[in-house]
VOBAKE-839685 format. One record per residue (C-alpha): z, x, y; residue number from 1; residue in one letter. Coordinates in steps of 0.1 Angstrom, whole numbers, padded with zeros to 4 digits, always signed. Example, Ala and Ser with C-alpha at 12.3 -4.5 7.8 and 13.67 -1.06 7.14 Angstrom:
(atom (+0078,+0123,-0045),1,a)
(atom (+0071,+0137,-0011),2,s)
# end
This chain:
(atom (+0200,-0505,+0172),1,x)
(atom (+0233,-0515,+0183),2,x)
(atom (+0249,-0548,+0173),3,x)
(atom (+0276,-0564,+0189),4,x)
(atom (+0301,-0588,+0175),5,x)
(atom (+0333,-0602,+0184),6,x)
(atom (+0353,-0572,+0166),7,x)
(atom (+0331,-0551,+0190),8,x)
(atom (+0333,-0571,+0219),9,x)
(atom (+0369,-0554,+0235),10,x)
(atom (+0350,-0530,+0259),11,x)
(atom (+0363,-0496,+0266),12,x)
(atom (+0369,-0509,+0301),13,x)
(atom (+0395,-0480,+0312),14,x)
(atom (+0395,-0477,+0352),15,x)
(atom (+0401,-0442,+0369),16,x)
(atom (+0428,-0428,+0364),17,x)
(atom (+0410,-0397,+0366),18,x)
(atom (+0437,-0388,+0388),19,x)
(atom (+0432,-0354,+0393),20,x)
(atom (+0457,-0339,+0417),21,x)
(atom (+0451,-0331,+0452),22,x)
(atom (+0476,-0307,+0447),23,x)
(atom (+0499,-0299,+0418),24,x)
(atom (+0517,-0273,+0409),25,x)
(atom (+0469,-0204,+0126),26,x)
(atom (+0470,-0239,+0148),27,x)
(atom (+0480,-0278,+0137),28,x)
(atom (+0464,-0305,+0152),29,x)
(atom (+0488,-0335,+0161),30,x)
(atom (+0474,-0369,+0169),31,x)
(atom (+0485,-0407,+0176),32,x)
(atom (+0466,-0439,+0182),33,x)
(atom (+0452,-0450,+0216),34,x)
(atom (+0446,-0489,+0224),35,x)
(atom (+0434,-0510,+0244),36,x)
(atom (+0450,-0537,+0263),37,x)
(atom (+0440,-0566,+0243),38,x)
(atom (+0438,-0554,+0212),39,x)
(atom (+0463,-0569,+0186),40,x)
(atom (+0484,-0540,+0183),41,x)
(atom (+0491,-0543,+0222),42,x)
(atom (+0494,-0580,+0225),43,x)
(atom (+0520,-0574,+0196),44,x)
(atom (+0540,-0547,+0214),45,x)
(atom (+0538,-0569,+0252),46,x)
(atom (+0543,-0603,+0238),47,x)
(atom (+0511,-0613,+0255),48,x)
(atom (+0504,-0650,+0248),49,x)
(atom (+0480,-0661,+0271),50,x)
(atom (+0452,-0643,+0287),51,x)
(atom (+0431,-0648,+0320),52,x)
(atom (+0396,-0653,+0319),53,x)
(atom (+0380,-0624,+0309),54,x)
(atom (+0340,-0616,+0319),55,x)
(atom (+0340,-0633,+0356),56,x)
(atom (+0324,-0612,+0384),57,x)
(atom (+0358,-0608,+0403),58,x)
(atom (+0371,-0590,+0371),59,x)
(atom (+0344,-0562,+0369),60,x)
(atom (+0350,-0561,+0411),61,x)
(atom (+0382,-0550,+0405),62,x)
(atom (+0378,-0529,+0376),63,x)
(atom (+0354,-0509,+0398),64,x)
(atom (+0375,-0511,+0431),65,x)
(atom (+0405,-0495,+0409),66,x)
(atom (+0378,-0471,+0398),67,x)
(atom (+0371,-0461,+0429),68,x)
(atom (+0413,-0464,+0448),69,x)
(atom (+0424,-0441,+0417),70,x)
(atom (+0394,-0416,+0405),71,x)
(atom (+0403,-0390,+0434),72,x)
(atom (+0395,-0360,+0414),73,x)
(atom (+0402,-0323,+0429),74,x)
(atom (+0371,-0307,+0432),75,x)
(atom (+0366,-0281,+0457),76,x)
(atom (+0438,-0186,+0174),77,x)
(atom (+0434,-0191,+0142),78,x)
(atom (+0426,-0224,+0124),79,x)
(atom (+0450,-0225,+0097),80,x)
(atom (+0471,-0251,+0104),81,x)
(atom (+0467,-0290,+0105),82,x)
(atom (+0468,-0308,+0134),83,x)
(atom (+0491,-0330,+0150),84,x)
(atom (+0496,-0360,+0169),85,x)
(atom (+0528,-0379,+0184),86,x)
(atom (+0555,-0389,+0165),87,x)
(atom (+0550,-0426,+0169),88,x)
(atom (+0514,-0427,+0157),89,x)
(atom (+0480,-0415,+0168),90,x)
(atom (+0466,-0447,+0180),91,x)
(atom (+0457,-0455,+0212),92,x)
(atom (+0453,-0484,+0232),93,x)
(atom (+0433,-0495,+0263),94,x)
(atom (+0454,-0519,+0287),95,x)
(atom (+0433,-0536,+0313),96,x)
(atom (+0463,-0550,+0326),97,x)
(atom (+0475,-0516,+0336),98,x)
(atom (+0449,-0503,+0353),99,x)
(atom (+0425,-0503,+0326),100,x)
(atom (+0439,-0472,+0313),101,x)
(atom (+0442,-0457,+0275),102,x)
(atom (+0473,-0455,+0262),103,x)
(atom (+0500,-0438,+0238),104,x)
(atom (+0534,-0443,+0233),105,x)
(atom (+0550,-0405,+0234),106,x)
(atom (+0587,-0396,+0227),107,x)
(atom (+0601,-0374,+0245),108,x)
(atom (+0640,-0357,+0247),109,x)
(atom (+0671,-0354,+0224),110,x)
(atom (+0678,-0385,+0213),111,x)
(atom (+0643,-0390,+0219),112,x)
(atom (+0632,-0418,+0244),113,x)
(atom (+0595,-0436,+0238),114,x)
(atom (+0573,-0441,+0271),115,x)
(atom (+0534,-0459,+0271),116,x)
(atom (+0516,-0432,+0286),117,x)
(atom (+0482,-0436,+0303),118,x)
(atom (+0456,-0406,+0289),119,x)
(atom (+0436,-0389,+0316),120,x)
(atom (+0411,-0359,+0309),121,x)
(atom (+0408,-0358,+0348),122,x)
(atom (+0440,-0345,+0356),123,x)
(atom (+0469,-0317,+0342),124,x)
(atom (+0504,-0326,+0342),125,x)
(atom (+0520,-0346,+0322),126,x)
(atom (+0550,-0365,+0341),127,x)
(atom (+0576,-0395,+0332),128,x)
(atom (+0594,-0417,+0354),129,x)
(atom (+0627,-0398,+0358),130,x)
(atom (+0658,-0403,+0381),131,x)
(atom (+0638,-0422,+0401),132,x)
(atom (+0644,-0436,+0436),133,x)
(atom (+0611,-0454,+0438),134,x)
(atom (+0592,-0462,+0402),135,x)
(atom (+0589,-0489,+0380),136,x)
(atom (+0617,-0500,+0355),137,x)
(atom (+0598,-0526,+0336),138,x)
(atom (+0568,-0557,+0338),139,x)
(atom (+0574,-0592,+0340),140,x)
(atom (+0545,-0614,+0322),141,x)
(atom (+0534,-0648,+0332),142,x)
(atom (+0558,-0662,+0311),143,x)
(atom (+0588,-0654,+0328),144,x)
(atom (+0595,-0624,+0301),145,x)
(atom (+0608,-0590,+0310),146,x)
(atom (+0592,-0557,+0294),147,x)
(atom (+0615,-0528,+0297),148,x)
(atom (+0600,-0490,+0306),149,x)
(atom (+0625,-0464,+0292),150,x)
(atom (+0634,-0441,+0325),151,x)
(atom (+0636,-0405,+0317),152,x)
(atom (+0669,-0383,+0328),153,x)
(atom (+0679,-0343,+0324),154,x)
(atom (+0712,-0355,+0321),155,x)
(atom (+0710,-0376,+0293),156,x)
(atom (+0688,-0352,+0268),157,x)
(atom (+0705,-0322,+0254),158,x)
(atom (+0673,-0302,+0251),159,x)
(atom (+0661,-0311,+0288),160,x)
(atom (+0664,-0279,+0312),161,x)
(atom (+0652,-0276,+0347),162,x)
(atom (+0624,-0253,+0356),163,x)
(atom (+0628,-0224,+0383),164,x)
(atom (+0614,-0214,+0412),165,x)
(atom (+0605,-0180,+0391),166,x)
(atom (+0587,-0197,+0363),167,x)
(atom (+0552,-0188,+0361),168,x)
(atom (+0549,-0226,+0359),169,x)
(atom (+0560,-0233,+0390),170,x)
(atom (+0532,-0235,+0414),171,x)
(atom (+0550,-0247,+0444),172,x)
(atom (+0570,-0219,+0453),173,x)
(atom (+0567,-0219,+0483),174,x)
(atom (+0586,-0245,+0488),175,x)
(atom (+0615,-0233,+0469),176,x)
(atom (+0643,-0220,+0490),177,x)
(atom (+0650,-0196,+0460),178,x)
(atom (+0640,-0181,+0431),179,x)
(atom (+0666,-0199,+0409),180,x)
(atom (+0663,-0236,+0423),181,x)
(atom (+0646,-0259,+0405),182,x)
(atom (+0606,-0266,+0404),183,x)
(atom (+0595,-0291,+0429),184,x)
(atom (+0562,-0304,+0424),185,x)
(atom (+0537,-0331,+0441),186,x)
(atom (+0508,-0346,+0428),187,x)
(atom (+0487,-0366,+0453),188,x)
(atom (+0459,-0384,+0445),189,x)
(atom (+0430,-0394,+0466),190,x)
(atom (+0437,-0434,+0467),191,x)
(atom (+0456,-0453,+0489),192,x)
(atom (+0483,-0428,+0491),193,x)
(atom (+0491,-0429,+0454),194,x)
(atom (+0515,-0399,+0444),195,x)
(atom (+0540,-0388,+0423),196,x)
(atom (+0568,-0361,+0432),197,x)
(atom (+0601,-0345,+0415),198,x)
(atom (+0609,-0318,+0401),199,x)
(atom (+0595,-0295,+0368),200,x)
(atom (+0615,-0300,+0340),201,x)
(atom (+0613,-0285,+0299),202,x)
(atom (+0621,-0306,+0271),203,x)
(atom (+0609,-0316,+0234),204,x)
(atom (+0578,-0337,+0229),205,x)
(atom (+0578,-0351,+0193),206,x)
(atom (+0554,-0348,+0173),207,x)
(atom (+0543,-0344,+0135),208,x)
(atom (+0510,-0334,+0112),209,x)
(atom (+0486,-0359,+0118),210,x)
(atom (+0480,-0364,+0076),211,x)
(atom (+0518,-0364,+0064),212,x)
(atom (+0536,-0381,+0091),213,x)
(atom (+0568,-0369,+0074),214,x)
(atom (+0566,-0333,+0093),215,x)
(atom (+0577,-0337,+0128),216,x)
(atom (+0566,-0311,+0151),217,x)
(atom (+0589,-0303,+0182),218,x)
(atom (+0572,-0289,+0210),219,x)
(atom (+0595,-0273,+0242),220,x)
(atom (+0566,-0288,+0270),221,x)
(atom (+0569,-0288,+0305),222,x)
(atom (+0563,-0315,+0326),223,x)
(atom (+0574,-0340,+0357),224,x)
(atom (+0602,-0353,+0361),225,x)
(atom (+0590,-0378,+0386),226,x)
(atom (+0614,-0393,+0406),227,x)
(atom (+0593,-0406,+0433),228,x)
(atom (+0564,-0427,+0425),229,x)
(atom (+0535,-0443,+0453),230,x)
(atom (+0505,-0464,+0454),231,x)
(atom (+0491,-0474,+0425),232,x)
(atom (+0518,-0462,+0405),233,x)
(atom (+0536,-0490,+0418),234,x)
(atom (+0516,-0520,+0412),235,x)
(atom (+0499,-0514,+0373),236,x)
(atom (+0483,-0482,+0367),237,x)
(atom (+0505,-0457,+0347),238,x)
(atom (+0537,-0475,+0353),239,x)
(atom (+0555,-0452,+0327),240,x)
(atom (+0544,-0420,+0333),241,x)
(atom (+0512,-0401,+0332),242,x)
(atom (+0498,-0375,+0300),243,x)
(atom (+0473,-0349,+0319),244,x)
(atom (+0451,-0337,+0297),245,x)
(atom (+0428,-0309,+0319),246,x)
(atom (+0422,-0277,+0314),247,x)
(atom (+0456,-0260,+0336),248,x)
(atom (+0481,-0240,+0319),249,x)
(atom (+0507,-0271,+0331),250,x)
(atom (+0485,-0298,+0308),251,x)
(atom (+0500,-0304,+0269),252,x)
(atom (+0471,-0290,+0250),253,x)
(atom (+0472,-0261,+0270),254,x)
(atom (+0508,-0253,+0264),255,x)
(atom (+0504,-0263,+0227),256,x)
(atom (+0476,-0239,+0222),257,x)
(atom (+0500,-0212,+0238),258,x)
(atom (+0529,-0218,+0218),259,x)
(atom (+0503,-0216,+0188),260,x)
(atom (+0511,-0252,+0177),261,x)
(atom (+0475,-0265,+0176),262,x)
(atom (+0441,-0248,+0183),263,x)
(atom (+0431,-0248,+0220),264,x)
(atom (+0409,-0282,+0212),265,x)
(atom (+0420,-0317,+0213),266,x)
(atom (+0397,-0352,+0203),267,x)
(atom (+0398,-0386,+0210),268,x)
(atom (+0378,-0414,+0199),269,x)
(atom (+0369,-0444,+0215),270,x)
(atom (+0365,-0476,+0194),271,x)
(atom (+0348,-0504,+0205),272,x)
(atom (+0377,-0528,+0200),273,x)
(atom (+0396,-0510,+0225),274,x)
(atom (+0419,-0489,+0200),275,x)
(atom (+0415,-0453,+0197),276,x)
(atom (+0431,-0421,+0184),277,x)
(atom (+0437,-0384,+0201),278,x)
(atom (+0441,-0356,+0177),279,x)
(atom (+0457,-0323,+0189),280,x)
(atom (+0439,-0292,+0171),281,x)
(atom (+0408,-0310,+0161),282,x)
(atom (+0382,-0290,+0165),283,x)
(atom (+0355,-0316,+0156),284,x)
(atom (+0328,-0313,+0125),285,x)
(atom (+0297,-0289,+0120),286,x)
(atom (+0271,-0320,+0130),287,x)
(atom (+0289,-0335,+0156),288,x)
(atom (+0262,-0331,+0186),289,x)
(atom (+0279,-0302,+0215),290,x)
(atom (+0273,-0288,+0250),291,x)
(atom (+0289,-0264,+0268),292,x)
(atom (+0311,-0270,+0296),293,x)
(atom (+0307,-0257,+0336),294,x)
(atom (+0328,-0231,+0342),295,x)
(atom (+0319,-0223,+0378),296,x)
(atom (+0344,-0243,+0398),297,x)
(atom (+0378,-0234,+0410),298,x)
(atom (+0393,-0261,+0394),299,x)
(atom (+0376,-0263,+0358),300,x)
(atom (+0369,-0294,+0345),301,x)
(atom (+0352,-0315,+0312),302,x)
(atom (+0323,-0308,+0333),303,x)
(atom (+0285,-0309,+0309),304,x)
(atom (+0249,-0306,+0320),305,x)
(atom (+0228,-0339,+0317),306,x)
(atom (+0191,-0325,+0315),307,x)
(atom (+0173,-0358,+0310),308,x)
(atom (+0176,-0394,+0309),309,x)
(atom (+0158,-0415,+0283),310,x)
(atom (+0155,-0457,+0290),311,x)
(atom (+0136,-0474,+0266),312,x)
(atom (+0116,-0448,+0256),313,x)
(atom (+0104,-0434,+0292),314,x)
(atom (+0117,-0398,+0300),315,x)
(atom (+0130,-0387,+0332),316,x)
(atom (+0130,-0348,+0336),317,x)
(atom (+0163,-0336,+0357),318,x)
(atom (+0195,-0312,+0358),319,x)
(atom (+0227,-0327,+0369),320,x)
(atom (+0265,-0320,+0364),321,x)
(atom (+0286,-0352,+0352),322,x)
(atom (+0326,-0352,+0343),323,x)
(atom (+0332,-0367,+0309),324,x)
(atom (+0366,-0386,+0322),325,x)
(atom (+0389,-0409,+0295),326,x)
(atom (+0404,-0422,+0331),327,x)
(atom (+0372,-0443,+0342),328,x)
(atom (+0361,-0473,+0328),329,x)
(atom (+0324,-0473,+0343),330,x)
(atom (+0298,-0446,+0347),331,x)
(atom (+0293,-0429,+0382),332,x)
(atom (+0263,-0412,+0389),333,x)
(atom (+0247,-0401,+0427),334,x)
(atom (+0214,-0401,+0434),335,x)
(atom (+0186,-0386,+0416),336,x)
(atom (+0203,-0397,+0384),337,x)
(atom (+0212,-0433,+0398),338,x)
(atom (+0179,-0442,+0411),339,x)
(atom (+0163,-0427,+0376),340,x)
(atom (+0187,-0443,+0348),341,x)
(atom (+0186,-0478,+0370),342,x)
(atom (+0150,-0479,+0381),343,x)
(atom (+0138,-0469,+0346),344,x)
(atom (+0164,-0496,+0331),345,x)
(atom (+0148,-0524,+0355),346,x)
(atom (+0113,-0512,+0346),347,x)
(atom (+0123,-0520,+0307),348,x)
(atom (+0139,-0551,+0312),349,x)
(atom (+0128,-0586,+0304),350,x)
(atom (+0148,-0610,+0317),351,x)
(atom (+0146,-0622,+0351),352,x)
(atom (+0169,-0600,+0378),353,x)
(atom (+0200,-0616,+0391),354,x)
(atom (+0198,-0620,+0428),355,x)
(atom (+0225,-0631,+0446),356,x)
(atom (+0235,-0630,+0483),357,x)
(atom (+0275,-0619,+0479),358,x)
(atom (+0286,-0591,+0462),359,x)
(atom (+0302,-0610,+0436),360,x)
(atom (+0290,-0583,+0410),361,x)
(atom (+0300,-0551,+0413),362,x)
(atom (+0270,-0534,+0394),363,x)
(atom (+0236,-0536,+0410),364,x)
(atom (+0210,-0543,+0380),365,x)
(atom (+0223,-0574,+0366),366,x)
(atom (+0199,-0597,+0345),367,x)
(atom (+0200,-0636,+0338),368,x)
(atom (+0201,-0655,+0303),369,x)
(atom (+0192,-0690,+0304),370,x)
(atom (+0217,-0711,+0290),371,x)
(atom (+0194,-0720,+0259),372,x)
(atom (+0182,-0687,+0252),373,x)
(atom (+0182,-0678,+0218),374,x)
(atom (+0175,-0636,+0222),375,x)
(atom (+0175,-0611,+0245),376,x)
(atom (+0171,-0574,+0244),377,x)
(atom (+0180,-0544,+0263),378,x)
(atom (+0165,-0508,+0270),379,x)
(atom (+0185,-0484,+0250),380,x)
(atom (+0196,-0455,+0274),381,x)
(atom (+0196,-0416,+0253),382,x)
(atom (+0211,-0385,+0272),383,x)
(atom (+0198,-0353,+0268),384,x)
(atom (+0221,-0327,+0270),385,x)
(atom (+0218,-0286,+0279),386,x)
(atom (+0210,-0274,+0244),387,x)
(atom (+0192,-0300,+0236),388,x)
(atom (+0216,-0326,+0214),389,x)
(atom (+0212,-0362,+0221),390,x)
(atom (+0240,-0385,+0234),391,x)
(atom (+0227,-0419,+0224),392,x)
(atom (+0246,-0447,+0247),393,x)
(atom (+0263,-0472,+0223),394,x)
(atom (+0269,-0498,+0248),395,x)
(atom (+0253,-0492,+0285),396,x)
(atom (+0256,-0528,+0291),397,x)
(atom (+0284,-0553,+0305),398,x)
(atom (+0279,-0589,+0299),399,x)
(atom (+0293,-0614,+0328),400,x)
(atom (+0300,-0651,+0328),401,x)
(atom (+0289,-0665,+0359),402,x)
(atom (+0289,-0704,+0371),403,x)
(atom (+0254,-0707,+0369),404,x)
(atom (+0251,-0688,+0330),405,x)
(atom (+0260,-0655,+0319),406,x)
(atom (+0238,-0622,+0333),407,x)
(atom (+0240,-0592,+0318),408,x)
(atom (+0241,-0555,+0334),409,x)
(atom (+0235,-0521,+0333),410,x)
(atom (+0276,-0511,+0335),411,x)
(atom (+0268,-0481,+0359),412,x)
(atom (+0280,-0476,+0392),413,x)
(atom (+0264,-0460,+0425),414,x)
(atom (+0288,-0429,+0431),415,x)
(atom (+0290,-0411,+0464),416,x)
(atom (+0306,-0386,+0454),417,x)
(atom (+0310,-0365,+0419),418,x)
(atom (+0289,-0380,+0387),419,x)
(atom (+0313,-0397,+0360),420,x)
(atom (+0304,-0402,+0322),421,x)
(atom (+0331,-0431,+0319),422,x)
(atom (+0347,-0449,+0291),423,x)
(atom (+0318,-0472,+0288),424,x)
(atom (+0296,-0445,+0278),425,x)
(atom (+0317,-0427,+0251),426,x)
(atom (+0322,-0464,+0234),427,x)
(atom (+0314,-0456,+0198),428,x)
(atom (+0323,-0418,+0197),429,x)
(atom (+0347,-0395,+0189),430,x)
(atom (+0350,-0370,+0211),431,x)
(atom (+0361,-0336,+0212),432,x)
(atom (+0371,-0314,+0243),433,x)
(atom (+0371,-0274,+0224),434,x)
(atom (+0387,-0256,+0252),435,x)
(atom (+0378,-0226,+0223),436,x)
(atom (+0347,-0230,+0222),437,x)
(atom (+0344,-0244,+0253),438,x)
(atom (+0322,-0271,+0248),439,x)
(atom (+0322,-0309,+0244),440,x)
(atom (+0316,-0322,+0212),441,x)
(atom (+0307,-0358,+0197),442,x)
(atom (+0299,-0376,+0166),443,x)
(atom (+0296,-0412,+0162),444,x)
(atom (+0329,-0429,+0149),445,x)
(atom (+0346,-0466,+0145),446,x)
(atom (+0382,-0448,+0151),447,x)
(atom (+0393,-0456,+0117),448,x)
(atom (+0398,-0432,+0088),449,x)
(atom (+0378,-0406,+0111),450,x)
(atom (+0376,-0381,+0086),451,x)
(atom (+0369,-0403,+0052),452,x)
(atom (+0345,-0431,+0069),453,x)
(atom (+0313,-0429,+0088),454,x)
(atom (+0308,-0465,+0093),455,x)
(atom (+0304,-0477,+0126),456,x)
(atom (+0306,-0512,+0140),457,x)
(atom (+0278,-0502,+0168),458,x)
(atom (+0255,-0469,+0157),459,x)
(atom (+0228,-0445,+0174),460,x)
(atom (+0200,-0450,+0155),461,x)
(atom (+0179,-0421,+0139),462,x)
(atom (+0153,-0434,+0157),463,x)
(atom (+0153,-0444,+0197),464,x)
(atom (+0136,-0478,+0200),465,x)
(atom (+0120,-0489,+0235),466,x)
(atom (+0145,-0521,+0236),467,x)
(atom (+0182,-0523,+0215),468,x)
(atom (+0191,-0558,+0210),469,x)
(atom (+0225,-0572,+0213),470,x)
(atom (+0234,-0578,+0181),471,x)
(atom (+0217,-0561,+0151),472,x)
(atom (+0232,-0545,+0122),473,x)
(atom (+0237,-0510,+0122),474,x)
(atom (+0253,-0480,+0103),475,x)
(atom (+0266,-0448,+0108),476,x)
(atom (+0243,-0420,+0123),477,x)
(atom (+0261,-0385,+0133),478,x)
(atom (+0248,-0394,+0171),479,x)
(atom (+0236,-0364,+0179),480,x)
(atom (+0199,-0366,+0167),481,x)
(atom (+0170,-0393,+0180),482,x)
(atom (+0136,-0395,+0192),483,x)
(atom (+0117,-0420,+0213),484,x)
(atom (+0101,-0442,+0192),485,x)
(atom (+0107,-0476,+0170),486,x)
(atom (+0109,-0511,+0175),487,x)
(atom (+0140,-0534,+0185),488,x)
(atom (+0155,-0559,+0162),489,x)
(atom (+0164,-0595,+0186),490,x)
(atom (+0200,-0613,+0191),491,x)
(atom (+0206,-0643,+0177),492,x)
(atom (+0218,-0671,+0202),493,x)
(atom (+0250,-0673,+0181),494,x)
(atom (+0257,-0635,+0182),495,x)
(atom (+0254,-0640,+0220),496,x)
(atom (+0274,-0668,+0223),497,x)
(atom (+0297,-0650,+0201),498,x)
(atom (+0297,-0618,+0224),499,x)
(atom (+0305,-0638,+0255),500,x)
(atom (+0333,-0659,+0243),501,x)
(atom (+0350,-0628,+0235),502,x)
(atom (+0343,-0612,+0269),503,x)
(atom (+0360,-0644,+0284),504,x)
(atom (+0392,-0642,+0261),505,x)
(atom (+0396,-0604,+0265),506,x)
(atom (+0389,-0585,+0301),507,x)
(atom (+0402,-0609,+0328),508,x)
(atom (+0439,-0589,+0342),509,x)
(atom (+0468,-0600,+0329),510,x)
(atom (+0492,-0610,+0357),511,x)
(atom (+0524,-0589,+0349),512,x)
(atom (+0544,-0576,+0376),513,x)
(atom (+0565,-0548,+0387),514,x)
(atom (+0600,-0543,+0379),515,x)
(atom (+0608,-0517,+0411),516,x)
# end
């Protein structure tokens, strides 16, 4: 049973930046910290004071219309060393005011230069802000302050170099007017004419071993320098600079596991209070649950076979392919899965189904809680995998304030095109991308002390119940193992209240503004 509470209640609400290009051209492990947007860390480092509304139907409408502007995705060694991370720390952080993204800081150069980074599994390169003629220099909050981005140059770095025409790197040669001049590369993306383009450049990207933060690791990378900037990139989503984390030779953990400075693998958890961690190297643990990737496509990708869907306890034989993407806040799934999970999830329910006449909502199986209520519970929704582990869904729900009371939905989205496991779905997990192996890996996890605690705030229980209610106690399970029976604990009217109030205070955008 899953249990919900106000340290819980930050949603891994991280919108598309799934970004994948239209075009583009004995192992540590390193880490740092991802976060989200509101958590403390982050208010701390924006000087965030007040917040909008968070909860209201126009913020999940815009979550998923950023979803859908920015997720254009391309379709068509030895373990003796520790792993690593980036030098300022292996947390992350999810920032709904930029684009819902997860986030790191990185430094990057000689003297080095820190830049907030948004994380994307659903593209490759990693690029800054650079020279640039169009980009933004900074964010202005509501309260008149400035936020300065750091703006990467060749010129100023002493370990910066350009990249040739002749480099195997280079991809775009054909737009080289000789083998010597420098790299130029373009990365479109299918939304609204978002893009970045510049020129390939090498430099040092700091890191250190993620357990003794004493022993910085300097790794010669290549990425963007990006000196023109479109679209999205203009008006909140990856602001300063973009960290690609797909399977090309061009993305960092492919170019670390080449230069032999972590394992081909990489992790990163997902805590439900919107800070996380990414670990370079990490490999993941002997019972975490795993299943291997789809290697068929031209473009690879962190692409898994979902072979049946469980809601409260009914099971719905099928065989789909779904992208597990850290740039997408909401799951995306086409029909037959859509119709199954949603159906199945409406069958279960209790509560009365929200009607309404506008689309005010941007999820279609929304429920409504009376304003005295005291309960409510909520099919639990299990994944089976190919091979046979079971991906237990922490969190498939979104509570929303509305005028009339607060509803409650199923936080997945009608795709019409590829099938997304988004951030909602991983809440709760750490999760591991072996490129080794290749297979994705997962284990249950709060995000803090991953390798000494197995505590989690919300837990997959060892056994599946027909109904999870919104606020029971739980423990650690490894998340990997469950059948289909038990019964469901309720939520108290105070854990509900609880749950809500926190939605309000934490998901609503905050209104910076670009600094072009």
């Amino acid at each position: 049973m899953s249990e919900f509470s106000c340290y819980s209640c930050v949603l891994l609400l991280v919108v598309v930046l799934g970004l994948s290009a239209g075009s583009c051209f004995g192992f540590g492990t390193f880490g740092f910290d991802i976060h989200h947007r509101y958590s403390e860390s982050v208010k701390g480092i924006l000087d965030v004071d007040e917040l909008p509304v968070k909860g209201s139907p126009e913020y999940y409408s815009a979550m998923v219309h950023r979803d859908k502007i920015i997720k254009g995705r391309r379709l068509a060694m030895a373990n003796d060393q520790t792993p690593v991370t980036f030098l300022d720390g292996n947390e992350t952080y999810q920032l709904g005011s930029l684009g819902f993204l997860y986030y790191a800081n990185v430094s990057v150069g000689t003297p080095a230069l820190s830049f907030l980074v948004a994380l994307d599994t659903g593209s490759d390169l990693f690029w800054l802000p650079c020279d640039c003629s169009s980009c933004v220099h900074g964010l202005r909050t509501s309260d008149g302050q400035e936020i300065d981005f750091n703006i990467y140059s060749p010129n100023t770095s002493s370990t910066s170099s350009n990249v040739p025409c002749s480099s195997v790197m280079c991809e775009q040669q054909r737009r080289c007017s000789s083998s010597q001049s420098n790299c130029p590369y373009q990365v479109q993306y299918l939304s609204n004419g978002t893009s970045t383009t510049g020129i390939l450049v090498e430099d040092v990207l700091h890191l250190t071993i993620n357990d003794d933060k004493t022993k910085p690791v300097e790794a010669n990378i290549t990425f963007g320098c990006g000196q023109v900037q479109t679209g999205s990139f203009l008006n909140g989503a990856a602001p300063n600079g973009l960290f690609g984390l797909g399977m090309d030779n061009i993305s960092v953990p492919s170019i670390l596991a080449k230069e032999k400075l972590a394992s081909d693998s990489f992790s990163m958890c997902f805590g439900l209070d919107g800070v996380g961690r990414i670990t370079f190297g990490d490999g993941g643990s002997s019972d975490q649950g795993e299943t291997p990737f789809n290697l068929g496509q031209s473009h690879p990708t962190y692409n898994v076979s979902i072979i049946q869907i469980n809601v409260g306890g009914n099971a719905g034989d099928l065989d789909f392919y779904a992208i597990f993407d850290s740039g997408t806040s909401f799951t995306y799934l086409n029909d037959p899965a859509y119709t199954l999970i949603s159906e199945s999830f409406n069958t279960a329910a209790i509560e009365k189904r929200y009607t309404s006449n506008s689309s005010d909502i941007p999820f279609e199986y929304c429920y409504e809680l009376s304003a005295n209520q005291t309960s409510f519970k909520y099919p639990v929704v299990n994944l089976t995998m190919k091979g046979g582990d079971q991906f237990f869904v922490n969190d498939p729900i979104i509570v929303i304030s509305m005028k009339g009371g607060d509803v409650y939905c199923l936080g997945v989205v009608k795709s019409d095109s590829v099938n997304i496991i988004g951030q909602n779905f991983m809440t709760g997990y750490r999760i591991v991308f072996d490129r080794e192996k290749m297979v994705l890996g997962w284990k249950a996890s709060n995000c803090y002390g991953i390798e000494a605690s197995n505590t989690l705030p919300v837990n997959p229980p060892t056994a599946i119940p027909p109904a999870t209610a919104v606020n029971p106690e739980a423990t650690a399970g490894n998340g990997n193992k469950s059948d289909n029976s038990g019964t469901s604990p309720t939520m108290t009217n105070q854990s509900l209240r609880i749950k809500t109030l926190c939605y309000a205070l934490t998901i609503a955008l905050i209104p910076f503004f670009a600094l072009i």
